[in-house]
C-alpha positions as CSV (number, residue, x, y, z in Angstrom):
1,X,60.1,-132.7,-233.5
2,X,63.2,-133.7,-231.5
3,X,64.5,-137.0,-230.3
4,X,66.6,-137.5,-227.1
5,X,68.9,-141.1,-227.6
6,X,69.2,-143.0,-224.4
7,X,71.6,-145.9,-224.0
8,X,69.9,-148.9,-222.5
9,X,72.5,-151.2,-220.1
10,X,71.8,-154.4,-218.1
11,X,74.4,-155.0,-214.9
12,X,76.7,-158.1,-216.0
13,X,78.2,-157.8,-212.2
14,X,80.5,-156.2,-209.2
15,X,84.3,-156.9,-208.8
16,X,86.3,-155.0,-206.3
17,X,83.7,-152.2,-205.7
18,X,83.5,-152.1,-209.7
19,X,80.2,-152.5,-211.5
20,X,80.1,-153.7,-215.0
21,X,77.4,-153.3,-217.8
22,X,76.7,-154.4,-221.1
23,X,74.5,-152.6,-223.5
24,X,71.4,-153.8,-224.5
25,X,69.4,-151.6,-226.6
26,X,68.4,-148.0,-227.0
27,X,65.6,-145.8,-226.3
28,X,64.2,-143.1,-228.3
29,X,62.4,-140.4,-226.7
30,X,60.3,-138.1,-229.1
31,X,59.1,-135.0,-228.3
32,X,57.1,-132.2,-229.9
33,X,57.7,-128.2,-230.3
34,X,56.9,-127.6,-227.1
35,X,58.9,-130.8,-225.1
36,X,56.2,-133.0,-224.9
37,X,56.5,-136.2,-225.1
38,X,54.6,-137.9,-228.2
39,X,55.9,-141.0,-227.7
40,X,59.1,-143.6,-226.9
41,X,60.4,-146.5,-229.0
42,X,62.9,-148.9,-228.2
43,X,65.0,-151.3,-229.9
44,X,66.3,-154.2,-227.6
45,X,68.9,-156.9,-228.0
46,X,66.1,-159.4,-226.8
47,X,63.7,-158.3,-228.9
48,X,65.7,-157.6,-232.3
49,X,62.4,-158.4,-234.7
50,X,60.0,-156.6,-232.3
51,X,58.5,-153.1,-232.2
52,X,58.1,-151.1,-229.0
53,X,56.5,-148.0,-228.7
54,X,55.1,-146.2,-225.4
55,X,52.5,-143.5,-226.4
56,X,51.7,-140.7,-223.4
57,X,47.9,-141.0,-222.4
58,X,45.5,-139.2,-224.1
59,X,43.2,-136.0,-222.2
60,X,40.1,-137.4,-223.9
61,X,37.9,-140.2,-223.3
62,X,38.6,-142.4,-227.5
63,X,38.4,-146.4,-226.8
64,X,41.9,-147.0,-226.5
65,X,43.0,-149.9,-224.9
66,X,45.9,-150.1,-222.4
């Protein structure tokens, strides 16, 4: 399984055609053998006790709830 590290950055603001950004957390995509996604979790500065995960849906019809 591989996993693809993706800076997170909110805009702080424009000066003289410039844009600033600050970095605010990072997400971590992880995907199978084949390049699937099985699922993304992110740490944010926000959040610093919480745990996100995004899981892809599923083909079949289990009682997951969204």
């Amino acid at each position: 399984m591989a996993t693809q590290t993706l800076k997170l950055n909110v805009k702080t603001g424009e000066k003289e055609g410039k844009t600033f950004w600050n970095r605010c957390g990072v997400a971590f995509v992880h995907t199978d053998e084949q390049g699937n996604i099985t699922s993304i979790s992110v740490k944010h500065d926000m959040f610093p006790g919480v745990e996100m995960v995004a899981f892809p849906k599923r083909n079949n019809d289990d009682d997951v709830t969204e």
